[in-house]
NUSESE-681567 format. One record per residue: x, y, z of N, C-alpha, C, O, CB in turn. Coordinates in steps of 0.2 Angstrom, whole numbers, plus 5000, padded with zeros to 4 digits. Atoms other than C-alpha are relative to their C-alpha. Last residue first. Glycine has a CB too. Layout:
BEGIN
XYZXYZXYZXYZXYZ/...
***
This chain:
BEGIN
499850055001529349215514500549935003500549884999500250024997/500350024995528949385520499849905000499449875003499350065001/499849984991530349475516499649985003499749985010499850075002/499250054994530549385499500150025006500650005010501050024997/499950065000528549425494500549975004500549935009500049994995/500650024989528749605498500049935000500349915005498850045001/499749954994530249635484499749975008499949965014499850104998/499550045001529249505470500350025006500349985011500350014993/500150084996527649595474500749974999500949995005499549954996/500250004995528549765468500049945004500449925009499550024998/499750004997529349705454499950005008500249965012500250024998/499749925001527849655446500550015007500449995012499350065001/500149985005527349465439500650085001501150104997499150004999/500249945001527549365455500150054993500750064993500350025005/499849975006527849175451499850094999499650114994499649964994/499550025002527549095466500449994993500849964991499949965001/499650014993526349195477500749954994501349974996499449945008/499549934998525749275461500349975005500850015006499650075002/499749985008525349095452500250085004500750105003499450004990/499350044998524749015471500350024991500649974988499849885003/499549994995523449155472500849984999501350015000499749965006/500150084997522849145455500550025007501050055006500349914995/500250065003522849355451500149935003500249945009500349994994/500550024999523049535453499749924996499449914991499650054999/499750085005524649645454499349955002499249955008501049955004/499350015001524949825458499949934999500349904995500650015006/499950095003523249865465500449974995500149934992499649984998/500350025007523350055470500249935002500649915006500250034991/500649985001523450145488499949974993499349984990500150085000/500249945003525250155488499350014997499150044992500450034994/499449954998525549975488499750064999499350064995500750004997/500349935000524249835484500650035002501050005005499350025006/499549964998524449635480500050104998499950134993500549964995/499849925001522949545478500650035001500350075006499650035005/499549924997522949385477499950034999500050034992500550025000/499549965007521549245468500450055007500150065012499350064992/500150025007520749075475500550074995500850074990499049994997/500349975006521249075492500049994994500549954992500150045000/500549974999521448945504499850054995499350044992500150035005/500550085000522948845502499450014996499249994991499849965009/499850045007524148995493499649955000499449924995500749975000/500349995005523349125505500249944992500149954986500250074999/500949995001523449025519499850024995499349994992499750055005/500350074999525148975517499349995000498949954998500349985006/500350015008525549175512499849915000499549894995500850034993/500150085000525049215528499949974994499449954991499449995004/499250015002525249415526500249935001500849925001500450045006/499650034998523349455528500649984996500749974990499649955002/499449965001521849545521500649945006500349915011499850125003/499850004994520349425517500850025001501349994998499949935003/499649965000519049465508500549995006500450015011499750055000/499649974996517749335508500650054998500850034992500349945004/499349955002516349255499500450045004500050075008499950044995/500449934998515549115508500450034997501050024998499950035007/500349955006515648945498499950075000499650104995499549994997/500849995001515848835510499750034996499150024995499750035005/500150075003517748765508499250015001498949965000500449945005/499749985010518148975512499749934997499349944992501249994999/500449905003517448975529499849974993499449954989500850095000/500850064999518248785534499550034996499250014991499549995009/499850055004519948895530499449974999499149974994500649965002/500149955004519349045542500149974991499950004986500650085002/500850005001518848895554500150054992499850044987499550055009/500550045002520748855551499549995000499449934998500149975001/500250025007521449025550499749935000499249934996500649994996/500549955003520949045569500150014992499650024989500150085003/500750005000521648895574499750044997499350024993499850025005/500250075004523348915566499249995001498849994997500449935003/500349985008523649085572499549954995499049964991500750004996/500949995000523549045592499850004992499249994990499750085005/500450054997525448975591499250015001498749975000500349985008/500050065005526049125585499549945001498949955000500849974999/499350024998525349245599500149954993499649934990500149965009/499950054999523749355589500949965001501349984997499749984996/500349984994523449515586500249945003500649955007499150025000/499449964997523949485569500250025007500750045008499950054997/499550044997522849345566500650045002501150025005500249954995/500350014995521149435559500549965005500349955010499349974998/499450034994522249545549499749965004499749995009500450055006/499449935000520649665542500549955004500449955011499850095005/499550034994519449485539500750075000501350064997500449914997/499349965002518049545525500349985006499949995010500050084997/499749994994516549415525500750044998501050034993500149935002/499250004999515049435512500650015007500450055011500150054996/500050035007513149405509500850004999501149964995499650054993/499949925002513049425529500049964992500049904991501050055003/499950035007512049295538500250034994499850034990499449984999/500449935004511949425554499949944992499749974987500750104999/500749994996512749275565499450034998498850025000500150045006/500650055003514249245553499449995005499249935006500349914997/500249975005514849405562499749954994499349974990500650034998/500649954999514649335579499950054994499550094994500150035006/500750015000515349185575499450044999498950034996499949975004/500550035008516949265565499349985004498950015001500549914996/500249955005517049365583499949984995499450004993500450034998/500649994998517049195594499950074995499450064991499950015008/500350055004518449115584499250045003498750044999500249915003/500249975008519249295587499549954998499149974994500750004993/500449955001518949265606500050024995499750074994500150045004/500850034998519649085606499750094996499550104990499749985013/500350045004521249135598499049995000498549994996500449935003/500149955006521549275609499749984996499250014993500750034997/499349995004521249155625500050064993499550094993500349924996/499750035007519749165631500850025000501150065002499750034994/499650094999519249195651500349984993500749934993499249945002/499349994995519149395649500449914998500949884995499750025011/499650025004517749355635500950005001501449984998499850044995/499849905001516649315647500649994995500949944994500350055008/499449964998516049115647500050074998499650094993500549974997/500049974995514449055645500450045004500250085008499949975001/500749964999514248995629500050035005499850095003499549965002/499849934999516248925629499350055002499350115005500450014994/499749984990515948745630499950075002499750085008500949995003/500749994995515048775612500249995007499950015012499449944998/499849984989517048835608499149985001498850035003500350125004/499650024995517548745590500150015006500550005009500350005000/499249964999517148865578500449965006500949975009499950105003/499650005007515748755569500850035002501350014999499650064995/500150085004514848725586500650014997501149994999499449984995/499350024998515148905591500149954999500749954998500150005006/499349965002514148935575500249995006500749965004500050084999/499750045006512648795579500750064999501250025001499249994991/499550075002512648885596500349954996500849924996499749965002/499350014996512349045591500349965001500949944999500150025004/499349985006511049005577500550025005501150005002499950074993/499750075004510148905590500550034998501150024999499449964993/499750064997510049065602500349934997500849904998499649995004/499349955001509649185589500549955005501049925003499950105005/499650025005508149075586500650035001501050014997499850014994/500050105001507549055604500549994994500949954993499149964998/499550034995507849275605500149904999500749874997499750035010/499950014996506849325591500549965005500949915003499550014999/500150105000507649375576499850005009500250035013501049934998/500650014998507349585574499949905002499349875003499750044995/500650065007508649585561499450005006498950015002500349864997/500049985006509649725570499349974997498849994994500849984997/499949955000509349695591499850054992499450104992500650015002/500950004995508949505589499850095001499350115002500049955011/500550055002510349465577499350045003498750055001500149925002/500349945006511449615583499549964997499150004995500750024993/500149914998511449555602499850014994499350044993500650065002/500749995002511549355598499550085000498950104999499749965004/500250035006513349335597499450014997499250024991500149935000/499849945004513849445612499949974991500050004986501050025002/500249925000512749375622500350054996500250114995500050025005/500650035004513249165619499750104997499750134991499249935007/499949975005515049275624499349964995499349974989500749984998/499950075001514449315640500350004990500350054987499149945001/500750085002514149475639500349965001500949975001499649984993/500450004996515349645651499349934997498849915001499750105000/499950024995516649625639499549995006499649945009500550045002/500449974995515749655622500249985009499849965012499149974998/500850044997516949585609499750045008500150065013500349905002/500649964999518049695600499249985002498649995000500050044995/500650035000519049575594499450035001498950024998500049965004/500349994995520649675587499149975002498750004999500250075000/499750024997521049645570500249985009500749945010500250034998/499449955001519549665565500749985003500649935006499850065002/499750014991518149535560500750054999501050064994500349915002/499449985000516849605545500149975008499849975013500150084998/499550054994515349535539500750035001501150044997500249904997/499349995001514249635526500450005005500450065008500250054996/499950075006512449615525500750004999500849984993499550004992/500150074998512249715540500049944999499949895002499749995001/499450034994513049845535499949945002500449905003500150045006/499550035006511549885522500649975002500749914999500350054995/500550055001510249905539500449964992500349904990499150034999/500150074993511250005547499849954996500049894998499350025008/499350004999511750135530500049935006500549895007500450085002/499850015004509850135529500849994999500849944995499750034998/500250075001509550185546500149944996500249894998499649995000/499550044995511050295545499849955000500249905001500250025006/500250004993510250375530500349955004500649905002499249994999/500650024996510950355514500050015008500549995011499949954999/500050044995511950485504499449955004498849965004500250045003/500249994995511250525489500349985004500449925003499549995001/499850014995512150535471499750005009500050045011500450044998/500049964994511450595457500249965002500349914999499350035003/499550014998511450555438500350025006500850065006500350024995/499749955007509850485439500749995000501049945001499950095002/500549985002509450445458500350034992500850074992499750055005/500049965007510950335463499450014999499149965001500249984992/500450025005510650285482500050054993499850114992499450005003/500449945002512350305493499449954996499549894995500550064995/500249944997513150205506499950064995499950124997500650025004/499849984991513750065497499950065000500250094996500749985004/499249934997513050055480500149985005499649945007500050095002/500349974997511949855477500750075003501250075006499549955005/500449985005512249735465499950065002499850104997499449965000/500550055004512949595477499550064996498950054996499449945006/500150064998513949735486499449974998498950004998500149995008/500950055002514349875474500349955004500849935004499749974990/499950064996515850015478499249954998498649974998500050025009/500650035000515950175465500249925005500849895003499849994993/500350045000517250315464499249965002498649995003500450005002/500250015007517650455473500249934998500549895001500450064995/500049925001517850525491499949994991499750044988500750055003/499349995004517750375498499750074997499250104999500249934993/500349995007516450355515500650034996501150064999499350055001/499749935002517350275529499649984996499349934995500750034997/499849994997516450105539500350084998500250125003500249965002/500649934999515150085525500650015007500150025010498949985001/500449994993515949915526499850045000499250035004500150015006/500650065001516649905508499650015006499150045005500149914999/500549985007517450065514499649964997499049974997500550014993/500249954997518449995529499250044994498650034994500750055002/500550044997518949855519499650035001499150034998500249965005/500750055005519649975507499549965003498949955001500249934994/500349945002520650065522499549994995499050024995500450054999/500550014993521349895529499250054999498650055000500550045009/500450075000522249865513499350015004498749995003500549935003/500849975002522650055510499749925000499249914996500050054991/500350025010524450025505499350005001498949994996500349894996/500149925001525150105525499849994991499950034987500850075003/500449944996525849945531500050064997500550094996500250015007/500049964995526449825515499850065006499850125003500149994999/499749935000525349735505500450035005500150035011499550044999/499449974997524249585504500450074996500250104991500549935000/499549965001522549535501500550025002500550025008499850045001/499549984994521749365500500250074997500450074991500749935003/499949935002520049355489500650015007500550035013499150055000/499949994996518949195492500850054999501150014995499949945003/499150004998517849185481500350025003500150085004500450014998/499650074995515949125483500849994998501149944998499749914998/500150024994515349275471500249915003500449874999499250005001/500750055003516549335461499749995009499950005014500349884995/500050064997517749485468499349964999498749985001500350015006/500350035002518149635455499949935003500149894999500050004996/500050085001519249755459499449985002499150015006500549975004/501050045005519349935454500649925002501249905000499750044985/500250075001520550045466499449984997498849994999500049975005/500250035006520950235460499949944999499849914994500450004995/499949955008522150305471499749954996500149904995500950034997/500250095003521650225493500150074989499950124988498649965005/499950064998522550325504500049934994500249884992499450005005/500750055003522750505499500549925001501149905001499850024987/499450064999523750625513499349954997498849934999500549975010/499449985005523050805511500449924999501049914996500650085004/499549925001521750775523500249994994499849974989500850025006/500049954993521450585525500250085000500850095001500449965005/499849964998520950535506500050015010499550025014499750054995/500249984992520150405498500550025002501049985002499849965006/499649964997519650365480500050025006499550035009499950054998/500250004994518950195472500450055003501050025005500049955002/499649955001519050175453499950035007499650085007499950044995/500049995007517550025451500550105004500250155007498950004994/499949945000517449915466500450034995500850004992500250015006/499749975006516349765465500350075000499950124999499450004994/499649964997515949645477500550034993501050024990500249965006/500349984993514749495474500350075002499950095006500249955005/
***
């Protein structure tokens, strides 16, 4: 589903991301770790069409991100086109970034009926059946002031399984979060995973990544230092590296 083949990025003079190639199946679930400034957030960013890389190749289900190969050419795409590819690729951020001024039924059904063009009745079901799943249809009506941190990420996964994406990537979606609120929000992002959506999910929760995911990532300096069964790198780490970050956050 998600294929990135030697993946370069640079801010200025200060490179981020040096040479990532990884290969995530479809319906797996794909935890990332690393510590701050390893370029976890900044790959996400990249599958999203949020940065563009500076070299390299990205494929979701088949397809470049943000360019069209002509030949041996290269195109950027068009913004509409770059709108309309984004769309099939789900992302929640650390930070909810939910629309303060909607309800939250309204912040769930804006890109559906705005992007896809779904009229409003169906945008409506598919929001409720998703607060449903996340455990706030009470909440339809509510702002997002009134949530808790918890609530309002459960409402961000809805509103990004709202677009029906071919893939979900999670930058920290629990970081942001008091302890006590963590558990909720991995546990829809756990329910997630027992469905078959494929996911990317960057986080320091090695209990999540041991239950939940199927393979680890481990990243530093911009490369991928170690890659395999979740619960065989969380409990047998291979490179010294992992081994170092692992006992700090254990």
């Amino acid at each position: 589903m998600v294929r990135a083949e030697q993946v370069h990025k640079a801010y200025g003079d200060t490179p981020v991301l040096n040479g990532v190639t990884l290969t995530v199946e479809r319906g797996e679930t794909v935890c990332v770790m690393g510590p701050s400034g390893s370029g976890k957030s900044t790959f996400l960013r990249c599958i999203h069409n949020l940065e563009t890389i500076d070299g390299g190749r990205i494929y979701v289900d088949g397809d470049l991100v943000g360019y069209r190969e002509t030949g041996q050419r290269l195109r950027q795409l068009s913004g509409k086109d770059t709108c309309r590819q984004r769309a099939h690729i789900g992302m929640v951020f650390q930070h909810f970034n939910l629309f303060p001024h909607m309800t939250v039924l309204e912040n769930i059904t804006v890109a559906p009926i705005r992007v896809k063009g779904m009229n409003a009745s169906d945008a409506e079901e598919t929001a409720r059946k998703l607060l449903k799943s996340v455990g706030l249809a009470a909440k339809a009506d509510s702002y997002p002031r009134s949530l808790s941190g918890g609530q309002q990420q459960r409402v961000a996964i809805a509103r990004a399984l709202a677009m029906d994406p071919k893939v979900m990537l999670f930058d920290e979606p629990t970081s942001a979060l008091d302890p006590e609120l963590v558990g909720e929000v991995l546990a829809v992002i756990r329910d997630l995973a027992h469905t078959g959506m494929t996911m990317i999910v960057v986080t320091h929760e090695t209990g999540f990544a041991r239950e939940a995911g199927d393979s680890l990532v481990f990243m530093d300096q911009g490369r991928v230092l170690e890659h395999g069964p979740a619960r065989e790198v969380i409990a047998n780490p291979l490179h010294e590296r992992t081994r170092e970050f692992l006992s700090t956050i254990l």
